[in-house]
Every structure is written in structure tokens, then in C-alpha cells.
VMD Tcl script that draws the C-alpha trace (Angstrom):
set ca {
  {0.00 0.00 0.00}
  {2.87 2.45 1.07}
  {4.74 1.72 -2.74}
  {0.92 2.81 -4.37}
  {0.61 5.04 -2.45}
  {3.45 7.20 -3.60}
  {3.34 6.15 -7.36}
  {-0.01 7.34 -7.57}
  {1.09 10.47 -5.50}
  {3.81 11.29 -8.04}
  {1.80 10.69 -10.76}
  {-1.10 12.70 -10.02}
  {-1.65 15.56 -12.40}
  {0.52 13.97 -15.23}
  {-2.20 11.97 -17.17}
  {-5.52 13.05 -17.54}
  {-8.21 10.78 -15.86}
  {-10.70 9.07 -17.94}
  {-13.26 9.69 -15.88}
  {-14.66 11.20 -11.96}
  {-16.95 10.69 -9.68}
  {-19.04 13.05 -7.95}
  {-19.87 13.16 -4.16}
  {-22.34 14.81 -2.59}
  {-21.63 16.11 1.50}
  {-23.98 18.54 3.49}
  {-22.36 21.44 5.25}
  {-22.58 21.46 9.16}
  {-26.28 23.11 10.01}
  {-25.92 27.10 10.69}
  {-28.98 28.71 11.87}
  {-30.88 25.75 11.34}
  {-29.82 24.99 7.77}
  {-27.59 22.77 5.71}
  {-26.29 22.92 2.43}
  {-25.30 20.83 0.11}
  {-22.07 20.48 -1.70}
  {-21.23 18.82 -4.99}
  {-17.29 17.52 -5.00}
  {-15.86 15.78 -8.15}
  {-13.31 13.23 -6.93}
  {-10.56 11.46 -9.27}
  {-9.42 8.08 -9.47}
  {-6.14 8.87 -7.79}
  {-7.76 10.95 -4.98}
  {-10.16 8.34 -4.47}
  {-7.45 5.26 -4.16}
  {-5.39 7.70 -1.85}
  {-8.96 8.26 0.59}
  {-9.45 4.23 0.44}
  {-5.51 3.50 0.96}
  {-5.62 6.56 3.78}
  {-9.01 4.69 5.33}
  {-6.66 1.29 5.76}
  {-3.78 3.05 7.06}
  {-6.30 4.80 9.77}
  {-7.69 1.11 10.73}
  {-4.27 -0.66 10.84}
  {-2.95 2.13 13.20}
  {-5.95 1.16 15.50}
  {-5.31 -2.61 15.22}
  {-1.48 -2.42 15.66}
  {-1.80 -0.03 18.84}
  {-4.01 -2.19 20.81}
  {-3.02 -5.54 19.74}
  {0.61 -4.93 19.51}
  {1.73 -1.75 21.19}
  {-1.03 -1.87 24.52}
  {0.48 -5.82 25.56}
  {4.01 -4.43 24.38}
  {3.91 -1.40 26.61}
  {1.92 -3.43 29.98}
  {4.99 -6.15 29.78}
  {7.55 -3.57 29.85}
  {6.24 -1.53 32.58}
  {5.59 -4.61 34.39}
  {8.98 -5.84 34.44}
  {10.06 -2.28 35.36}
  {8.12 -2.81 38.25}
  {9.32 -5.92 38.87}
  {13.64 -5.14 38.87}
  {12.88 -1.56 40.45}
  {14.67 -0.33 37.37}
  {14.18 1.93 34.48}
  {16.68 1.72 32.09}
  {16.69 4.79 29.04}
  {16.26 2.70 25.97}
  {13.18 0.58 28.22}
  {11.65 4.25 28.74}
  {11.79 4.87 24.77}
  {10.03 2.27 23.83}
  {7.73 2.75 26.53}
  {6.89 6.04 25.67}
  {7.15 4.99 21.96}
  {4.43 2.55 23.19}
  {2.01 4.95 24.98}
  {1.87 7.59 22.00}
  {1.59 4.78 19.55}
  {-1.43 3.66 21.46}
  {-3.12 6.94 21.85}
  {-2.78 8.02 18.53}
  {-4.67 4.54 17.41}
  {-7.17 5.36 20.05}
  {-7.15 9.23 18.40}
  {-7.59 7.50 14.88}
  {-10.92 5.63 16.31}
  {-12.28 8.59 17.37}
  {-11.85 10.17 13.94}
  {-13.09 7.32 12.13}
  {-16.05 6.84 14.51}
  {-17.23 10.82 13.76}
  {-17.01 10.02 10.22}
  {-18.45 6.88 10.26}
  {-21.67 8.18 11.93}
  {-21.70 11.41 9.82}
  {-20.30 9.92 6.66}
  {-23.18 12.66 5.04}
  {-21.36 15.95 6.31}
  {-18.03 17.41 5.22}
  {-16.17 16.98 8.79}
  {-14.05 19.09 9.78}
  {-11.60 18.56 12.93}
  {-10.20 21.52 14.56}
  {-6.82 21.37 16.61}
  {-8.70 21.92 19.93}
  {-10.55 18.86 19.12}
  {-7.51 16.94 18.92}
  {-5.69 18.13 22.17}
  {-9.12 17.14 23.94}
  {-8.78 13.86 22.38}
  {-5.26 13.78 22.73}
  {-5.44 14.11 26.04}
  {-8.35 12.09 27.09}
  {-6.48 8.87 25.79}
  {-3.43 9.69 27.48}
  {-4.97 9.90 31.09}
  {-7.47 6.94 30.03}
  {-4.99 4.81 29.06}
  {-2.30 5.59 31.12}
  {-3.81 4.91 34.42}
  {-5.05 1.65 32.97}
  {-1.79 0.20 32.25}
  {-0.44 1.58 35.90}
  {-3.68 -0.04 37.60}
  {-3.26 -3.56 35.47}
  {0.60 -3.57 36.48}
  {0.43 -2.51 39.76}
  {-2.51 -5.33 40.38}
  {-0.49 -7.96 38.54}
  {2.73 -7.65 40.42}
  {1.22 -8.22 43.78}
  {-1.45 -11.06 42.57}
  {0.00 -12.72 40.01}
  {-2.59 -15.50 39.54}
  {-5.82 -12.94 40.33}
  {-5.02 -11.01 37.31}
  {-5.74 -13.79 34.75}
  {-9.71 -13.90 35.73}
  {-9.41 -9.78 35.81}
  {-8.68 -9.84 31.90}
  {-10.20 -13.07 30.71}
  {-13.56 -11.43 32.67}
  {-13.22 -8.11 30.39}
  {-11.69 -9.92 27.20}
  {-14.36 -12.34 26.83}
  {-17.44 -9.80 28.43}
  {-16.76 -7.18 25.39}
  {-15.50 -10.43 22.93}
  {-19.55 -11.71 23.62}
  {-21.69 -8.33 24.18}
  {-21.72 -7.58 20.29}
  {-23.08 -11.25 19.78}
  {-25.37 -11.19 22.48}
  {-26.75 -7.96 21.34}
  {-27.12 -9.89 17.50}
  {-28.76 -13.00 19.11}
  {-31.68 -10.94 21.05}
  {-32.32 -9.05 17.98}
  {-33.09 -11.97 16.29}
  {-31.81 -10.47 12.74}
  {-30.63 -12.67 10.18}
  {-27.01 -13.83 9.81}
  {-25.04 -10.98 8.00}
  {-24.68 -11.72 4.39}
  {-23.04 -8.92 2.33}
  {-20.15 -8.20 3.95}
  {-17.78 -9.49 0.81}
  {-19.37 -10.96 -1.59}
  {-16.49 -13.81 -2.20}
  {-17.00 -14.76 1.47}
  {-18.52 -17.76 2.30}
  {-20.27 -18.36 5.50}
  {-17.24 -19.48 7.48}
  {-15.59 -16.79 6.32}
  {-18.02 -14.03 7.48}
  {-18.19 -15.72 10.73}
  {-14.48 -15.67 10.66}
  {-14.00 -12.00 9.73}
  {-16.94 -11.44 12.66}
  {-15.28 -12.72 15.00}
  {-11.85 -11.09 14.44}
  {-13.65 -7.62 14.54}
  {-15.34 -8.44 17.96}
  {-11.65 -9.99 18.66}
  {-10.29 -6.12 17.62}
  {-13.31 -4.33 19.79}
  {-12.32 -6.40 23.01}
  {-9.11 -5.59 22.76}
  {-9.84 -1.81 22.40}
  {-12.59 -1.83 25.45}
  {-9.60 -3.80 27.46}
  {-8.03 -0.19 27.81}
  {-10.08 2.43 26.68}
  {-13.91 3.03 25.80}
  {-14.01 2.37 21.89}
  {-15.43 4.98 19.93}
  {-16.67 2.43 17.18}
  {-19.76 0.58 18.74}
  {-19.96 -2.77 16.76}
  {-23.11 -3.58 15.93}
  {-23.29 -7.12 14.31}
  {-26.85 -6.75 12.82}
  {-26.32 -3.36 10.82}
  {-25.36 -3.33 7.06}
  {-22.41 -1.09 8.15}
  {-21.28 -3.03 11.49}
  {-21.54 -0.15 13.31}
  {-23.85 1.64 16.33}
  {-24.52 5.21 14.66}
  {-26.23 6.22 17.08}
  {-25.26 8.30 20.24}
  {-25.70 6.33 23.48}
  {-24.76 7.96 26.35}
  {-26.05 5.70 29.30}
  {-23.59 2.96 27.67}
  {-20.52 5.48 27.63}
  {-21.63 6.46 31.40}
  {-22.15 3.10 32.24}
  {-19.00 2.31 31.26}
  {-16.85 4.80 32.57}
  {-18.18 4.56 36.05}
  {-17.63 0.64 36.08}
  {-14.32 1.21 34.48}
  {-13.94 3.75 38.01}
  {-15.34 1.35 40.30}
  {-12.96 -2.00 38.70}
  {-9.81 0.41 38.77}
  {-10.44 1.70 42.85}
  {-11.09 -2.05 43.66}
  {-8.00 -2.82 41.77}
  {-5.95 -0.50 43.69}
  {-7.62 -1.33 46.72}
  {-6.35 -4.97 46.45}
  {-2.68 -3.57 45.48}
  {-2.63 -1.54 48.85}
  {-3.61 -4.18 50.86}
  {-1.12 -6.95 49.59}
  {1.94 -4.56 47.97}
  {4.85 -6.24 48.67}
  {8.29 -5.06 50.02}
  {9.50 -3.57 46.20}
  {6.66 -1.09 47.08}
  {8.71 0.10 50.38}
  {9.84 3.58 49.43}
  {6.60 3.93 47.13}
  {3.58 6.66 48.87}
  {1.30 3.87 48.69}
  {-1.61 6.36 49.51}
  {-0.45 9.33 47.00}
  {-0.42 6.95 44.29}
  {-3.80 5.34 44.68}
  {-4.97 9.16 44.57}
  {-3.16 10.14 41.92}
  {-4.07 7.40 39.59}
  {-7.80 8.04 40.48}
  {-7.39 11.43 40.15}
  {-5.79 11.00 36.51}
  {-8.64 9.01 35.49}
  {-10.80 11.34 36.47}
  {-8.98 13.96 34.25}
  {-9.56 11.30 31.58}
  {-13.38 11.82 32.06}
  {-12.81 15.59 32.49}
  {-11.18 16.07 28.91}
  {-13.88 13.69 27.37}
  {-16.91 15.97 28.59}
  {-14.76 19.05 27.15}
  {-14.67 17.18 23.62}
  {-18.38 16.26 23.67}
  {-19.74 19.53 25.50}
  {-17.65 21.76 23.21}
  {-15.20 20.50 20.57}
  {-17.27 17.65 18.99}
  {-17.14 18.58 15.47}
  {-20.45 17.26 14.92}
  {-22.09 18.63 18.16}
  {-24.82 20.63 16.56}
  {-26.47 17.44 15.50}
  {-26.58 16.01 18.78}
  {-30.08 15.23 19.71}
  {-29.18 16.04 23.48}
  {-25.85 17.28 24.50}
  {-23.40 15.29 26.85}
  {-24.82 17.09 30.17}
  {-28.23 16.57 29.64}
  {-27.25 12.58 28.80}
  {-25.63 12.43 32.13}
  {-27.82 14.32 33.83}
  {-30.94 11.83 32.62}
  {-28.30 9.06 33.33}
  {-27.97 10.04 37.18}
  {-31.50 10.42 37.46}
  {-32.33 7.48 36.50}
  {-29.21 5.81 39.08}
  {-30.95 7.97 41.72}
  {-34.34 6.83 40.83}
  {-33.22 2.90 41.23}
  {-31.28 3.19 44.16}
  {-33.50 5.17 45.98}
  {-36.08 3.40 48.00}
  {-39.63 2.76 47.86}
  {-42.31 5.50 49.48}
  {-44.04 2.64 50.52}
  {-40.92 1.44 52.89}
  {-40.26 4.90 53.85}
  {-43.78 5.38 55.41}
  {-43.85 2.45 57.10}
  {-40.43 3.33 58.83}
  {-41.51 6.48 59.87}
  {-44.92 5.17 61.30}
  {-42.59 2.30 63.11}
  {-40.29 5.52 64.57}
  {-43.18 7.58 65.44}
  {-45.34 4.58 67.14}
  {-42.93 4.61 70.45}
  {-42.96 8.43 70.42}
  {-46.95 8.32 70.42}
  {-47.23 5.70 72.83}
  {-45.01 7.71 75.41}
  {-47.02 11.04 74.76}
  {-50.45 9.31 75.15}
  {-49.18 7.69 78.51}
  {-48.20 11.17 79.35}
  {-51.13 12.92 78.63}
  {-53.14 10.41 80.27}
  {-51.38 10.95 83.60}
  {-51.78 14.73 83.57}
  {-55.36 13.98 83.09}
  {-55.47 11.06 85.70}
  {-53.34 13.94 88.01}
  {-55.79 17.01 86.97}
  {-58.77 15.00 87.97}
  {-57.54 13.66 91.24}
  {-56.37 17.59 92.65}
  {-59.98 18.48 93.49}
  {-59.99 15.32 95.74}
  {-56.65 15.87 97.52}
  {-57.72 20.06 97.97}
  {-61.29 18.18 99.45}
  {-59.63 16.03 101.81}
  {-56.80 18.28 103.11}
  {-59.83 20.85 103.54}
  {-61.21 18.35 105.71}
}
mol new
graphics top color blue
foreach p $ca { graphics top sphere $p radius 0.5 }
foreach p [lrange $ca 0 end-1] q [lrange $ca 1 end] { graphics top cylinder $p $q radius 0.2 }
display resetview
């Protein structure tokens, strides 16, 4: 692809094209309308958008199946000899940008994926948000994984398999309760087997994106396209604030059984830092969506209002029945009326029995 690419780049210009095509995008809505653009696109732009399309995806598949377990073993054995040597800490951080920038590229393709009908435009404060999203997301994952796995060795196999095989399966189970037919025209020279096969190795790909960071591309088994166009915020809240809750407990388990290579290590600071950076991770991601979404003016309901229905609706199942409430407070206030009717009848009992003792101490 890389030798194409360049002979077609060279030789753009120099021999006139047989033929074009023409493409159609919609502007991004301003005042409440949309226009429509007309684009004529030749044979070598076209090849260079489809070659540029497979670069974008194999970026995504080589950070998280290649440079995400490349970068976790290396910290991990950092961790392990209490040593960080320089060339270890290049290809570490070689590792970490590598990953983010395939986690950047998802983002990309997922905005113009869903909007594949508008011209897109990404500005630079987009990508810093982004940018810097993935690095806190990511980062603190790796740390939390690391520090968990070098203090419970054995524990941290059911951690992963648990998440691997929980995202591998939620795209299917989704296809199985939709009861859609088996997905047919996804190459036409595919057989069966082979659909299933090429299935399962995206699902394979969106598990192992989910392991470390939420995935922008929603796979969706029983659309044409394989992919969830729509916006779902109570799964990316969901998701985050599980993510939270598995990386505290996680920690949690580290503090309790850290072993003596932890001995000059703030045990304490660190828990709070790494919480604290994945908080930033959240932080930067409801900056992107509240304000540098590209696409934002075609939300149906903007990233606050999502959570805001989203911890409504928490509040509303974890709070507790009326019913249950009244009959608490009619069990507290039961004593409390007993006592003040015992009261009351004694001042009574006392008020009628003065005239009797003012009668006989008369007498």
C-alpha cells in the first residue's frame, strides 16, 4: 500500500483521468440549515482516501493488539527489577503515543463513520481534547493492570479473561436478542465461514480496544455497516463509572497486599493520583463532547443533559420505595406516640384527682 501510495502520488496531475466521480456532503447546520455540496473526486484521490481509510484502521489494530500488551509487559517488568533503564523508557513512551494516537484515529473514524453525510471538519482543539483524554485513560489503565499484577499474580488472569471475553460476547449477544438474520453482504467472495471468521476477528479487535479504553466504534453485528450510529450515552456512562469502580477495587487490592519492592513507594499518594488521573480522563472527554465535537450541533441532546438523565435514572433505582419509607416512619413515630399518650393520660389522671386531695386536706 505504502509503494501505491506514492506512485499514484507522483503521478497525479501527469495523465488526464478518464473519468470522476461526484460526491455529494452537506455542510454542518448554521442557523438551522444545511447545504449541500457537490465535489468531483478522481481516481487517484479516491485510491489515496481508500488507501488513507486502511492506514487509519491498521494504526488502531497495531496499537491495541501490539503496542497496549508491548507497553503493559515492559512496565511490568520495570516494576518488577525496580529499574528503568533509558532505551526501556523509549520504547515505553514509543508505546504509549503509539497507542493513543490509534485510540485518536478511532475517534476520527467513529465521527465520520456516523456522519459519513457531512463534510467533517476537525479543529486542533478537538484533537488536544482527544489527545489528552487517551493519554490519562490509558495511562492509568496500564499503571492499575501492572500494579494489580505484580502483587497477585494468579488474580489477574480472571481480571482480563472477565473483560476480554465480556466485550469479545456483548456484540453477539446484542445480535442473538435481535433476532436479525445472519449478515450476508459483507464481501461478496465470502462464504459463510468466512463471514463468521471475519466477525469474529472484529469483535476480537473491539475487546481488545474496550480492554483499555472506551471504543469509539460501537460494533453492531446486525447493521449493514457493522456499526452503532447512534449516540448512546447511558452505555458510555455506564461504562466509565464501572471502568472507576474495577480500577479503585483494583488498587484497593494492590494496597492491601503490595509487597516489600513497594517500600519507598507513597502507597496512599499513588492510589490518589491514579484516580485522580482518570478522572482527568473523564474531564477532557466531557470538554470534547460539550464543546469540541465537530459534529455537536447534530446532537439530539448534548453530553450534560445525557448524564444528567443518566444520574436520574441511578438515583431513581437506588433510591427506596415510598411505601418502605412510610412504614419506617410510622414504626419511629409509634414509640414516640405511645409515650405522649401515657403522658397525657397521667396529667389527666393527676388534673382530675387535685380536686380530691384540695377536698380532703380541707377536711
Amino acid at each position: 500500500r505504502c509503494v501505491e501510495v506514492f506512485y499514484i502520488y507522483f503521478r497525479a496531475g501527469r495523465v488526464e483521468e478518464p473519468y470522476v466521480s461526484i460526491t455529494k456532503k452537506r455542510q454542518m447546520p448554521k442557523d438551522g440549515y444545511s447545504e449541500e455540496i457537490e465535489k468531483e473526486v478522481g481516481q487517484a484521490e479516491g485510491k489515496l482516501c481508500t488507501h488513507r481509510s486502511a492506514f487509519s484502521r491498521a494504526s488502531v489494530i497495531q496499537a491495541f493488539l501490539g503496542s497496549a500488551p508491548q507497553l503493559t509487559l515492559q512496565l511490568y517488568i520495570c516494576v518488577l527489577q525496580q529499574e528503568i533503564t533509558a532505551a526501556r523508557s523509549i520504547f515505553m513512551v514509543l508505546s504509549l503515543l503509539s497507542i493513543v494516537y490509534g485510540a485518536l484515529r478511532c475517534n476520527i473514524l467513529a465521527i465520520k463513520i456516523k456522519y459519513d453525510d457531512y463534510d467533517v471538519s476537525v479543529k486542533p482543539a478537538a484533537y488536544l481534547c482527544i489527545f489528552m483524554w487517551r493519554s490519562f485513560e490509558i495511562a492509568t489503565r496500564v499503571t492499575v493492570l501492572v500494579l494489580f499484577s505484580s502483587v497477585l499474580q494468579i488474580w489477574i488472569l480472571p481480571v482480563v479473561l472477565m473483560n476480554f471475553f465480556g466485550f469479545f460476547f456483548y456484540p453477539w449477544i446484542l445480535f442473538w436478542q435481535s433476532k436479525s438474520p445472519f449478515p450476508e453482504n459483507i464481501e461478496k467472495a465470502l462464504s459463510r465461514v468466512g463471514t463468521t471468521i471475519v466477525l469474529c476477528l472484529l469483535t476480537f479487535l473491539y475487546a481488545g480496544i474496550n480492554m483499555f479504553c472506551w471504543s469509539a466504534v460501537q460494533v453492531k453485528l446486525n447493521d449493514p455497516d457493522l456499526i452503532n450510529k447512534s449516540q448512546n450515552w447511558y452505555r458510555l456512562t455506564v461504562y466509565y463509572m464501572l471502568r472507576f469502580v474495577e480500577n479503585a477495587f483494583l488498587l484497593l487490592m494492590w494496597y492491601i497486599y503490595k509487597t516489600d519492592i513497594y517500600l519507598y513507594v507513597c502507597a496512599p499518594l499513588l492510589v490518589l493520583q491514579l484516580l485522580i488521573g482518570y478522572c482527568m480522563a473523564v474531564l477532557f472527554m466531557l470538554v470534547f463532547y460539550q464543546f469540541c465535537h465537530p459534529c455537536k450541533k447534530l446532537f439530539s441532546s448534548s453530553i450534560s443533559e445525557g448524564l444528567l438523565s443518566c444520574f436520574k435514572f441511578l438515583c431513581f433505582i437506588c433510591k427506596p420505595p415510598k411505601s418502605s419509607i412510610l412504614m419506617d416512619n410510622a414504626e419511629v413515630k409509634s414509640p414516640e406516640n405511645t409515650d405522649e399518650a401515657r403522658g397525657s393520660s397521667k396529667t389527666i389522671d393527676s388534673q382530675k384527682g387535685n380536686p380530691h386531695q384540695s377536698v380532703s386536706s380541707n377536711a
